[in-house]
Every structure is written in C-alpha cells, then in structure tokens.
DSSP file (Angstrom, degrees, kcal/mol; ACC not computed):
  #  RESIDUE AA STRUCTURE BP1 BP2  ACC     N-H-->O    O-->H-N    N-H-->O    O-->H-N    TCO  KAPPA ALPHA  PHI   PSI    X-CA   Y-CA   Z-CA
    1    1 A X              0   0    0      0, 0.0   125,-0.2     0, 0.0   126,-0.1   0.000 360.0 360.0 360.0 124.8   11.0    6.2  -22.7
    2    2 A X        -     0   0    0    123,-0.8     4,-0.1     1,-0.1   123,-0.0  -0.508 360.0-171.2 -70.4 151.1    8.9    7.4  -19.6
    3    3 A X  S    S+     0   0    0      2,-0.1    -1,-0.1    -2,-0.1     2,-0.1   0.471  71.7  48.9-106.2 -21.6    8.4   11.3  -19.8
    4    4 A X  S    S-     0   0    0      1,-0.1     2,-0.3     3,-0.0    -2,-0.0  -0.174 105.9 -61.3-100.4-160.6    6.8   11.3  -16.3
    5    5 A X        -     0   0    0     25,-0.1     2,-0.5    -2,-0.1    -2,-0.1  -0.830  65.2 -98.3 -63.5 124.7    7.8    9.8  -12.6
    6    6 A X        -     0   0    0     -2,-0.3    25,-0.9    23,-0.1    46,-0.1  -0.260  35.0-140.8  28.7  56.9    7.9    6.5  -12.7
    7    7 A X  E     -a   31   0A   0     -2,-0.5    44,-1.7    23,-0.2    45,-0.8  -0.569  28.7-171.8 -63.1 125.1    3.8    5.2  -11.2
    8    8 A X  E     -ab  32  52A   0     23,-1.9    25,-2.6    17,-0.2     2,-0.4  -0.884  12.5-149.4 -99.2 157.1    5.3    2.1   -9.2
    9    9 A X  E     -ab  33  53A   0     43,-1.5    45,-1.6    -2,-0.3     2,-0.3  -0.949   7.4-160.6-117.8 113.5    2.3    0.1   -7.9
   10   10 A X  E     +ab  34  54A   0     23,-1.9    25,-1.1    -2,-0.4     2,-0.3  -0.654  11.8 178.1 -62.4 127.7    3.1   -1.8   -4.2
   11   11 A X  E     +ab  35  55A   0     43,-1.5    45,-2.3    -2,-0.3     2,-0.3  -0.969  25.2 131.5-134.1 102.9    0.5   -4.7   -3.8
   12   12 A X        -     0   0    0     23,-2.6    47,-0.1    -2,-0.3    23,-0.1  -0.923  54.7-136.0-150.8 173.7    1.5   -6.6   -0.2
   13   13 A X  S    S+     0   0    0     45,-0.3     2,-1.2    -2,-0.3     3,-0.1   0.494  83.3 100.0 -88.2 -35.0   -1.2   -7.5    2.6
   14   14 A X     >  -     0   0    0      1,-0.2     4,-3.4     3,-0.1     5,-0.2  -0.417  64.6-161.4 -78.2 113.9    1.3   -6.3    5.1
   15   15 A X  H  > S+     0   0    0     -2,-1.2     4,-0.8     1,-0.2    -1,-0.2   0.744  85.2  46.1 -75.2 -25.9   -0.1   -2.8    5.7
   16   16 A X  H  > S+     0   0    0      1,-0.2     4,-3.4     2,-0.1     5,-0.3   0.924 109.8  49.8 -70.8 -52.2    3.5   -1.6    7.2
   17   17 A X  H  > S+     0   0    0      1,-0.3     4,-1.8     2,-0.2    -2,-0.2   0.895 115.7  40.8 -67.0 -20.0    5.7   -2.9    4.8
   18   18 A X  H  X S+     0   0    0     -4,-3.4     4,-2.7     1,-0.2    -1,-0.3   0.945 113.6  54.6 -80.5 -10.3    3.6   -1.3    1.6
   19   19 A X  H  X S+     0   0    0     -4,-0.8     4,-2.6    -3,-0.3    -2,-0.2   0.958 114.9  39.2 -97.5 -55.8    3.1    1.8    3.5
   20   20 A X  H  X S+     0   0    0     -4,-3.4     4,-3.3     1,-0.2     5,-0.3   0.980 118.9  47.9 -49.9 -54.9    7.3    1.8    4.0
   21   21 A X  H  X S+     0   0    0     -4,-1.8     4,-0.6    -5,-0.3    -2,-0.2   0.889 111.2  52.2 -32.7 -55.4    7.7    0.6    0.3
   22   22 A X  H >< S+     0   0    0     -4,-2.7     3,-1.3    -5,-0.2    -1,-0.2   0.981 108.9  52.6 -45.3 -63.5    5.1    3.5   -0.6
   23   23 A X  H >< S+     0   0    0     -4,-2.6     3,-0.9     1,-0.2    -2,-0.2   0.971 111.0  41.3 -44.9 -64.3    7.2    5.8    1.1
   24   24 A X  H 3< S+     0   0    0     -4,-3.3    -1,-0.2     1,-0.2    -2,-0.2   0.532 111.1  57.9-112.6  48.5   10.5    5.1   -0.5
   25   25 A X  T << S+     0   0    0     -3,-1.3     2,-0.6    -4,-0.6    -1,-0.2  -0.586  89.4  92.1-112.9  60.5    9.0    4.8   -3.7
   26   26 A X    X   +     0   0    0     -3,-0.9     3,-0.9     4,-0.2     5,-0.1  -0.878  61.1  19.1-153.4-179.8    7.5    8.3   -3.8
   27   27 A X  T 3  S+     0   0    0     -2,-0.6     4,-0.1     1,-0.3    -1,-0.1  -0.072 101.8  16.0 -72.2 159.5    8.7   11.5   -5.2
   28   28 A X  T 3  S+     0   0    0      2,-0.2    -1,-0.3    -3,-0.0     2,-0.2  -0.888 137.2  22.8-101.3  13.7   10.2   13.1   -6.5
   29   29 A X  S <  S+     0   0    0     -3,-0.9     2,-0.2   -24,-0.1   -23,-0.1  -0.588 117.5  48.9 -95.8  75.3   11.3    9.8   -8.7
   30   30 A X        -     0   0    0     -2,-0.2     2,-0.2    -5,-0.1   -23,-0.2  -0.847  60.1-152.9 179.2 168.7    8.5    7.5   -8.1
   31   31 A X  E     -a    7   0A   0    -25,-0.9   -23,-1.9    -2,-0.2     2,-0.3  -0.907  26.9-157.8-131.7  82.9    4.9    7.7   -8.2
   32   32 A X  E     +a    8   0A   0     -2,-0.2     2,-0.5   -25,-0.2   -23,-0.2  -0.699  20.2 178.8 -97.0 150.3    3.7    5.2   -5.8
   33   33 A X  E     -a    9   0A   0    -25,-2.6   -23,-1.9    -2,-0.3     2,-0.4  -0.994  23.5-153.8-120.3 142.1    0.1    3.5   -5.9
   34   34 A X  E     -a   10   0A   0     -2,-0.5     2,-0.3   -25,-0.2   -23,-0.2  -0.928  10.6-169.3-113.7 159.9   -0.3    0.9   -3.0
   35   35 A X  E     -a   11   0A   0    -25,-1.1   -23,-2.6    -2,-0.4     6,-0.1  -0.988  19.9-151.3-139.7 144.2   -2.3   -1.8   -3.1
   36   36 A X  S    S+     0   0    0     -2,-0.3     2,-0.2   -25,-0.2   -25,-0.1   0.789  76.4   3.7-108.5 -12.5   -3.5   -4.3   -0.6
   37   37 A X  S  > S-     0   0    0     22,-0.1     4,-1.1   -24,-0.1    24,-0.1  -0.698  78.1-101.7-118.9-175.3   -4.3   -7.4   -2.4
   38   38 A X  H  > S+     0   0    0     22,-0.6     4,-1.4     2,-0.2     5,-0.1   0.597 115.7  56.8-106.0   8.6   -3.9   -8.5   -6.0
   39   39 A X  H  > S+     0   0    0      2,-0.2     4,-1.8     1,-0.2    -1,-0.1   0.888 112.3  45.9 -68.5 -36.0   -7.8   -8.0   -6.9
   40   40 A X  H  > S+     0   0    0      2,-0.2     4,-1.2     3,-0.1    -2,-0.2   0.748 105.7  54.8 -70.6 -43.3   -7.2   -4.9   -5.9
   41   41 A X  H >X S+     0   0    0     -4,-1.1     3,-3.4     2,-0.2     4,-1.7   0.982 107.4  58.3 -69.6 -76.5   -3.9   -4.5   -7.8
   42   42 A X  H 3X S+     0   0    0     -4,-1.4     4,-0.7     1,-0.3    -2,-0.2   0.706 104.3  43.1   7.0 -82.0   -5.9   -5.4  -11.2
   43   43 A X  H 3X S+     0   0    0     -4,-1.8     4,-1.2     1,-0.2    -1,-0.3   0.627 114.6  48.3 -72.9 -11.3   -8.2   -3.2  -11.3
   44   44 A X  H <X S+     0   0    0     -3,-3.4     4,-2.1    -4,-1.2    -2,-0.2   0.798 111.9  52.7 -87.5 -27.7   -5.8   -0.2  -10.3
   45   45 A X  H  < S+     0   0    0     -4,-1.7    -2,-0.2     1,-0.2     5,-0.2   0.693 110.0  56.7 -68.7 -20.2   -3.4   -1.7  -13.1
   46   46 A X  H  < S+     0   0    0     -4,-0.7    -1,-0.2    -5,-0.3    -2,-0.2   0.866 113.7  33.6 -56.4 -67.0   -6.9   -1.3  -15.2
   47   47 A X  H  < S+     0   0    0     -4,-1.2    -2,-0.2    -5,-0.2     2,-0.1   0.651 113.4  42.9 -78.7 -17.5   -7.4    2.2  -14.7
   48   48 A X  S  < S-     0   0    0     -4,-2.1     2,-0.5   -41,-0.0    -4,-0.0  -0.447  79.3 -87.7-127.5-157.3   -4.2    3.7  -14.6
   49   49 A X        +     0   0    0     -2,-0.1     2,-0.5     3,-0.0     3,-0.1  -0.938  48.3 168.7-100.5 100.4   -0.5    4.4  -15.8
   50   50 A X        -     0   0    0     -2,-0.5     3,-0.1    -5,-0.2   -42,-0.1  -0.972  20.1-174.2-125.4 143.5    1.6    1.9  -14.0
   51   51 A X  S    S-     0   0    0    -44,-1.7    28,-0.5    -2,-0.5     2,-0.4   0.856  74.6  -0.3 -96.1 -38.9    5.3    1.3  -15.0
   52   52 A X  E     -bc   8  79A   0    -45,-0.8   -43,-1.5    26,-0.1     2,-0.5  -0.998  60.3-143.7-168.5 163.8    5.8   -1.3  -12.9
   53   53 A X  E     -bc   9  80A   0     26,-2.5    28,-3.8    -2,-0.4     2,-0.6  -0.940   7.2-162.7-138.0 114.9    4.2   -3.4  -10.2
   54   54 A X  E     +bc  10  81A   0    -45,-1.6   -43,-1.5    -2,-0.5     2,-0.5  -0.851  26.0 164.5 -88.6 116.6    5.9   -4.9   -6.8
   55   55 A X  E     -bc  11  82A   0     26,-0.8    28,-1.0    -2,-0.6   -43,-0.2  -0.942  32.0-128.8-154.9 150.2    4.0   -7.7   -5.3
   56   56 A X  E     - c   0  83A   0    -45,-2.3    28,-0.2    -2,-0.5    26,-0.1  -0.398  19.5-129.8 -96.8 157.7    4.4  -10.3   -2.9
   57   57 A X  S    S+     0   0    0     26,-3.3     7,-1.2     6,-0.1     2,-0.5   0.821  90.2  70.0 -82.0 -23.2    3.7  -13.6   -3.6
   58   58 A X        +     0   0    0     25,-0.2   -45,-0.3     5,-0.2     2,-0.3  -0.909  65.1 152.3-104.9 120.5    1.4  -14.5   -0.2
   59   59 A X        -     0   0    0     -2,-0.5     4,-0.2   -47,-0.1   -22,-0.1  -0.839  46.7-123.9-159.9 135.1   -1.8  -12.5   -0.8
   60   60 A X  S    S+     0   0    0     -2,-0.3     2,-3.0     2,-0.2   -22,-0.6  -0.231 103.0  13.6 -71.0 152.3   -5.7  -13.1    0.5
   61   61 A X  S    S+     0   0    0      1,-0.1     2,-0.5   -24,-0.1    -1,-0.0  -0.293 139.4  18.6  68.5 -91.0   -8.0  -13.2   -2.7
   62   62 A X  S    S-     0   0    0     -2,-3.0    -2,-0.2     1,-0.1   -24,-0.1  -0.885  74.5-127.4-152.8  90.1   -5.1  -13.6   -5.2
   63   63 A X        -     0   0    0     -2,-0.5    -5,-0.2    -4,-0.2    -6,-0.1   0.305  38.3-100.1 -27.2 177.2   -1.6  -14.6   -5.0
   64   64 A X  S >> S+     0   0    0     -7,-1.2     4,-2.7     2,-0.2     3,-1.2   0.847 121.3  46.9 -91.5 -28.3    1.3  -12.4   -6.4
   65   65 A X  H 3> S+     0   0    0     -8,-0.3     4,-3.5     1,-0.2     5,-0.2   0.962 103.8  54.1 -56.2 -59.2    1.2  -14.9   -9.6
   66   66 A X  H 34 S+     0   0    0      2,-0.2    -1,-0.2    -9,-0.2    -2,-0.2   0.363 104.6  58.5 -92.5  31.0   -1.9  -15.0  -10.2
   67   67 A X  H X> S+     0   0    0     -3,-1.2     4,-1.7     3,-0.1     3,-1.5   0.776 106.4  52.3 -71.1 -66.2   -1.8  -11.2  -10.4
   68   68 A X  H >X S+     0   0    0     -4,-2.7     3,-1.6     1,-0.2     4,-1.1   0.838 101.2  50.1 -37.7 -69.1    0.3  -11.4  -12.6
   69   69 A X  H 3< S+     0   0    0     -4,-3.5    -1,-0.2     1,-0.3    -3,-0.1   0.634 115.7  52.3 -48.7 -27.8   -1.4  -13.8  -15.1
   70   70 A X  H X4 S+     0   0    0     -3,-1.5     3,-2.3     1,-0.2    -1,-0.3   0.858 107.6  52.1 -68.8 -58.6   -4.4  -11.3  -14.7
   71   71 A X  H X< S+     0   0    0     -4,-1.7     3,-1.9    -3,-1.6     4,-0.2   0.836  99.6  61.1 -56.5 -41.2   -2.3   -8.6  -15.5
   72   72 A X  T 3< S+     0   0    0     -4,-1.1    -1,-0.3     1,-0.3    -2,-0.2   0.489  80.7  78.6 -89.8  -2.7   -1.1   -9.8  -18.3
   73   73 A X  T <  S+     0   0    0     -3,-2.3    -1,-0.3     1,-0.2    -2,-0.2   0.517 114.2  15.6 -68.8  -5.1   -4.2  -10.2  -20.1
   74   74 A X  S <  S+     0   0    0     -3,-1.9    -2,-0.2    -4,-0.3    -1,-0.2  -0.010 134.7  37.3-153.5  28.7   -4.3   -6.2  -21.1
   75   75 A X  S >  S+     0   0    0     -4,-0.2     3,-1.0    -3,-0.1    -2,-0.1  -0.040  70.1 170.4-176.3  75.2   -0.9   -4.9  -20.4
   76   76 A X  T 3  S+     0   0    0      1,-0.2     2,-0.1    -4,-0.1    -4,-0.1   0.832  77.3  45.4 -54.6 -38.3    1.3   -7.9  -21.5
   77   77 A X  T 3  S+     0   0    0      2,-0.1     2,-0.7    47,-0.0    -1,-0.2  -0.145  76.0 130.8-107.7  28.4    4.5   -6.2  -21.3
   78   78 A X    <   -     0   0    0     -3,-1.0   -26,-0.1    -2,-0.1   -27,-0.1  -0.790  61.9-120.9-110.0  99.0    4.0   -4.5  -17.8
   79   79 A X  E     -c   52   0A   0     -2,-0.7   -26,-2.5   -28,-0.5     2,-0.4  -0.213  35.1-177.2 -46.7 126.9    7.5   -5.3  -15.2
   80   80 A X  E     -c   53   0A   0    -28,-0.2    22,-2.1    19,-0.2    21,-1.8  -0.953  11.8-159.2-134.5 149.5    6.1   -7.0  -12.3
   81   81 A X  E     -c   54   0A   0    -28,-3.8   -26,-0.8    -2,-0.4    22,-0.1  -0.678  14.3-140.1-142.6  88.6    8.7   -7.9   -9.7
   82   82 A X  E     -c   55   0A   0     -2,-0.2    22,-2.3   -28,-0.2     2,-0.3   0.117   9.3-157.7 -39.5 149.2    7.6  -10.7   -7.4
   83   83 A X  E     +c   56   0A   0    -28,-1.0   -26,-3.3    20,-0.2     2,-0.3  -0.997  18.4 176.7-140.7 119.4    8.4  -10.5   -3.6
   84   84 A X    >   -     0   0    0     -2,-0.3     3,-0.7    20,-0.2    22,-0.6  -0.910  28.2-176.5-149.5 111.4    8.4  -14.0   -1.7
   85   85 A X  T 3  S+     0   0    0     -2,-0.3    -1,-0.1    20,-0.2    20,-0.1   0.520 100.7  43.7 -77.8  -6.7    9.2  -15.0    2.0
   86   86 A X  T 3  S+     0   0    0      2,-0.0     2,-0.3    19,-0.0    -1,-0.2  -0.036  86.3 165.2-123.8  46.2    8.8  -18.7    1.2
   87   87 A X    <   +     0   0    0     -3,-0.7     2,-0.3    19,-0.2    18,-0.1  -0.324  12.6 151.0 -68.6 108.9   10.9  -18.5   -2.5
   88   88 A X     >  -     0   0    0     -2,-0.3     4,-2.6    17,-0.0     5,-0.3  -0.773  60.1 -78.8-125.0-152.0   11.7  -21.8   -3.5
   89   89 A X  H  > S+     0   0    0     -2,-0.3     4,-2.6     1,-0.2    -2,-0.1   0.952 124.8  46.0 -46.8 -50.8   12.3  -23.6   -6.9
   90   90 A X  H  > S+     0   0    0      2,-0.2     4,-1.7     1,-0.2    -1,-0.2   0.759 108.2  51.6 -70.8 -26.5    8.7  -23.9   -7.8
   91   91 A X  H  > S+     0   0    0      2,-0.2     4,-1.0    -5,-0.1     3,-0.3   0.972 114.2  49.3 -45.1 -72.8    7.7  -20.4   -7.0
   92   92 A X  H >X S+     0   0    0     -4,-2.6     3,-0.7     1,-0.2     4,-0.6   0.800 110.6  51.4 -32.9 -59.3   10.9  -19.6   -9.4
   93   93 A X  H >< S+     0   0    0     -4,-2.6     3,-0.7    -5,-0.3    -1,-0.2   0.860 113.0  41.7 -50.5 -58.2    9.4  -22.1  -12.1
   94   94 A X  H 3< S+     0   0    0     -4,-1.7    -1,-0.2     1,-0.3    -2,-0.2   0.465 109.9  58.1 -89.2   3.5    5.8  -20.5  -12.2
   95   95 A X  H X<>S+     0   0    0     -4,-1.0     5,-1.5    -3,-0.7     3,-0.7   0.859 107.4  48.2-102.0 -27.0    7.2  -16.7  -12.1
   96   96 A X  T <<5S+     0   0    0     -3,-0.7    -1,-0.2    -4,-0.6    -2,-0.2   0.141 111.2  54.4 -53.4  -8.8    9.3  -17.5  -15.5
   97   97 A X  T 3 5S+     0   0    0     -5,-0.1    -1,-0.2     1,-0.1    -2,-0.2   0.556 117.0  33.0-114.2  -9.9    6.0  -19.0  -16.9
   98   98 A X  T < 5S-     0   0    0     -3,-0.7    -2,-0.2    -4,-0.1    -3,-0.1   0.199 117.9-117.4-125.2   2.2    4.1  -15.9  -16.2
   99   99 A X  T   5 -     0   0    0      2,-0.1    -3,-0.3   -20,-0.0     2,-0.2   0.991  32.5-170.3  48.0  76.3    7.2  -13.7  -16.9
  100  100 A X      < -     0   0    0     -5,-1.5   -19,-0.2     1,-0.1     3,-0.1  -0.408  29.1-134.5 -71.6 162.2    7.9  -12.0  -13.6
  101  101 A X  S    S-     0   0    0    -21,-1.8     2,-0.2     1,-0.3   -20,-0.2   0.496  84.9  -4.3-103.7 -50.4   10.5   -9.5  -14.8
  102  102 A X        -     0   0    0    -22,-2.1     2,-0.4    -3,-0.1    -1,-0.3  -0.833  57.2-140.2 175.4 156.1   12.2  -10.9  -11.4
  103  103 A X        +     0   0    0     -2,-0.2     2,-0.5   -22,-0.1   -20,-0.2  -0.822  25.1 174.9 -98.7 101.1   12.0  -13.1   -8.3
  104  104 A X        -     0   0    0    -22,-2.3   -20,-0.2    -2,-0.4     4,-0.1  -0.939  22.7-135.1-152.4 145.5   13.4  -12.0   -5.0
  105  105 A X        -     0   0    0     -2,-0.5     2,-0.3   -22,-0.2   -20,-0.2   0.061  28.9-107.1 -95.2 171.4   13.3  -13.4   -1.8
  106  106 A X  S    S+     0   0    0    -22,-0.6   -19,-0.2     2,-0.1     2,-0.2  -0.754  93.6  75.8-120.1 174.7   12.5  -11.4    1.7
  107  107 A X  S    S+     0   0    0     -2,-0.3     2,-0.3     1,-0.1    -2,-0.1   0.809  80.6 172.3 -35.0 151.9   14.0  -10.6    3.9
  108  108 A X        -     0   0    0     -2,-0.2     2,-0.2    30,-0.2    -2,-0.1  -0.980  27.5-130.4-135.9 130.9   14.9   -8.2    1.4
  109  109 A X     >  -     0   0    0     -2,-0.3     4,-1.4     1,-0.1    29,-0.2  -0.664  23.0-123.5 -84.5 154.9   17.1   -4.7    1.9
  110  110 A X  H  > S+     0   0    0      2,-0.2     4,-1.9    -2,-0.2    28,-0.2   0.669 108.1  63.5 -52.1 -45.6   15.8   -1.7    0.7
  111  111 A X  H >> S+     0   0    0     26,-0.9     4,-2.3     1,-0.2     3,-1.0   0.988 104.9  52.4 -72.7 -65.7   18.9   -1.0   -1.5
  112  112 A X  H >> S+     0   0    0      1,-0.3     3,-0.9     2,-0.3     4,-0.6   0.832 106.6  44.7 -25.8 -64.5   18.1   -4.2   -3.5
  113  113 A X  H >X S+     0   0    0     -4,-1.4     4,-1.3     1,-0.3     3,-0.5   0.761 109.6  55.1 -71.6 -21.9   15.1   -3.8   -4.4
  114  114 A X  H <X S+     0   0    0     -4,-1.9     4,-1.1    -3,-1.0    -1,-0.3   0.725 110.0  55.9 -37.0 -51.8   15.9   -0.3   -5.3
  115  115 A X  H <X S+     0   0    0     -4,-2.3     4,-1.1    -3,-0.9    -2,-0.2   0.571 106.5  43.4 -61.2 -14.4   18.5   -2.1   -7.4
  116  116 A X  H <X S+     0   0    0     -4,-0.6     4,-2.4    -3,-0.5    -2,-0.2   0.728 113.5  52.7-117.9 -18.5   16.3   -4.2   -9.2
  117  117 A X  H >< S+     0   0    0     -4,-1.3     3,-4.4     2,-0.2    -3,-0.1   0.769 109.2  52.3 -19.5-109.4   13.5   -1.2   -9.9
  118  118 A X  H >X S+     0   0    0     -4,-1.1     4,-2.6     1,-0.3     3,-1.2   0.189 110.1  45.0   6.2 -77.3   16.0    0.5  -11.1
  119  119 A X  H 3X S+     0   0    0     -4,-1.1     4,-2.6     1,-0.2    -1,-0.3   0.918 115.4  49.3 -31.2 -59.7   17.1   -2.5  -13.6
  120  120 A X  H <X S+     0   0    0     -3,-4.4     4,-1.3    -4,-2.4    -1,-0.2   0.741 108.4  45.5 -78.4  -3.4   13.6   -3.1  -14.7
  121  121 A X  H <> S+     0   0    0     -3,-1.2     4,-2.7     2,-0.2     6,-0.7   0.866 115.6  53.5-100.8 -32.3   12.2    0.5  -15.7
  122  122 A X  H  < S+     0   0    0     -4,-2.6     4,-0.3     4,-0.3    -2,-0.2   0.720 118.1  35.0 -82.6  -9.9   15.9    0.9  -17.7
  123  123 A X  H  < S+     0   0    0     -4,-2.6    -1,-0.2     2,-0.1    -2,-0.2   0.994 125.1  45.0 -54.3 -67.5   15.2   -2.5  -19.7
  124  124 A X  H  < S+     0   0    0     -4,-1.3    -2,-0.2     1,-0.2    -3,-0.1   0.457 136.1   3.2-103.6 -44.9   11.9   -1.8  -19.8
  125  125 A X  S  < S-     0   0    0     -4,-2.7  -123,-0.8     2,-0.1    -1,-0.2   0.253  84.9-109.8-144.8  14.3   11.9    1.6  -20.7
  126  126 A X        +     0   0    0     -4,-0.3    -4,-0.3    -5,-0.2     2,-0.2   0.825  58.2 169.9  60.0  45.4   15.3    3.2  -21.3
  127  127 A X        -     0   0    0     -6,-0.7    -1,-0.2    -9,-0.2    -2,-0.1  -0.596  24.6-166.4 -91.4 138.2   14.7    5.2  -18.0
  128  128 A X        +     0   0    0     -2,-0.2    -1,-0.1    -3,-0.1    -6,-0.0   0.511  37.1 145.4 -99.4   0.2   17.9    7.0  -16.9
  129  129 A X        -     0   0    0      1,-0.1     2,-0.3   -11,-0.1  -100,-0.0   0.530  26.3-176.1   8.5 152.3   16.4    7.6  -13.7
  130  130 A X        +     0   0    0   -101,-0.0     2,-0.3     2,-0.0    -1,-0.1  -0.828   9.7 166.4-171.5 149.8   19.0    7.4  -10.7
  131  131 A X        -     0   0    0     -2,-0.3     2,-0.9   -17,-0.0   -13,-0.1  -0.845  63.5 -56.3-161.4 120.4   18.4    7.7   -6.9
  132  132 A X    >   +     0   0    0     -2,-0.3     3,-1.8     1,-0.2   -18,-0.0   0.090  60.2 158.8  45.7  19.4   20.7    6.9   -4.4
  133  133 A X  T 3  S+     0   0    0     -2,-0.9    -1,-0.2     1,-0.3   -18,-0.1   0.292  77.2  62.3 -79.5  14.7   21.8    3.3   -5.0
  134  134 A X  T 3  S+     0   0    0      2,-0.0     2,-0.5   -23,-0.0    -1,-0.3  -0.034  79.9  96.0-116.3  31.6   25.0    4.0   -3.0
  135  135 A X  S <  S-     0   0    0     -3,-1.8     2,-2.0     2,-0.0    -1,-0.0  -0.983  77.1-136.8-113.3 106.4   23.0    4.8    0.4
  136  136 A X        +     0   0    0     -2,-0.5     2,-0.4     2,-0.1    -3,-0.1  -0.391  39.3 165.4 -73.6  91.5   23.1    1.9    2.1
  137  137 A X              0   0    0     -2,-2.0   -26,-0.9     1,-0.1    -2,-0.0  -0.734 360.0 360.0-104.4 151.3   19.3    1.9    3.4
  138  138 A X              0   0    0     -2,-0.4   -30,-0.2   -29,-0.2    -1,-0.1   0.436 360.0 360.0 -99.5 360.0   17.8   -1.3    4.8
C-alpha cells in the first residue's frame, strides 16, 4: 500500500508532451519526475522512490523497452506503462517479454491514460487513489 503521493516518472523526448504529462500528473495525487530519455529515466529510477514509470517507446540513447529491461534489473516489480505512436504487433510481443504492465498507443486522451495509471498503482499496490476519471480531458 503506498503511504505517500504516488512518484510517477514521465520519460518522452517530446519536451511538451512530458511537460503536459508532468503537469497532470502532479499534486496533490501524483508526484511527477520527468525524464527526457531512458538513460536518463534509469538512473532517476536508481535513486529514487518511483511507483510507476510512463515512457514512450521512440527515445534517442534508449528506447522505451530497453528502459525497461534496464529497469528491471533492480526494481523487478516496478509498473512501467509503454507509450507508442508506431504500436504494432511486434512492439506488443517485446513489451509482454519485458512485462510492460501495459501497451498503449498515441494519439492517446488524457482520460485514458489516467485510466490505466489508475489500474496499475491499484494492482500494483492496492492504491485507492481516485482523481477525476469522469472529466472528460483530452
């Protein structure tokens, strides 16, 4: 069970979209860390308390996969929720082999991805957390 806010960590290249992401992931349920690549996501997944990790799959330096695989050498059990503008089958294949928590495709609405947080920190972590998932935000 989390006792705190929720640290989500945003890892995309696109400096608007983590900077919106950041935004409505930030308090008072959220924590957000952004990150701007996935070398970069690593070593903040190293150093601190993250509940769960958003990252897109097209990345400089380190795809959103092979963050993951990285990740998963010291915090096996850490919800990572892949983000992909070019999602097909094989993408799908190698995010189940590295256990993405889940795969989902952009464009993406706000409210979704909101929805699928939600999902993974109350699997994850029994969180009972609730925020708005009937305000239809884009």
């Amino acid at each position: 069970m989390l006792v705190a806010p929720p640290a989500v960590l945003i890892t995309d290249d696109d400096r608007a979209w983590r900077e919106t992401l950041g935004e409505a992931f930030g308090p008072p349920l959220f924590r957000s860390i952004l990150a701007a690549d996935g070398e970069e996501a690593v070593e903040i997944v190293r150093r601190q308390r993250i509940d769960l990790v958003l990252l897109d799959m097209h990345m400089p330096r380190l795809t959103g996969l092979e963050t993951i695989r990285q990740v998963r050498f010291f915090r096996a059990e850490l919800p990572c929720i892949l983000i992909s503008g070019g999602l097909d089958d094989r993408i799908r294949q190698d995010a189940l082999a590295v256990r993405a928590y889940s795969v989902l495709a952009k464009p993406i609405r706000l409210i979704e991805l909101r929805r699928a947080v939600h999902k993974a920190l109350r699997d994850v972590y029994d969180w009972p957390g609730e925020f708005g998932l009937h305000a239809d935000t884009t």
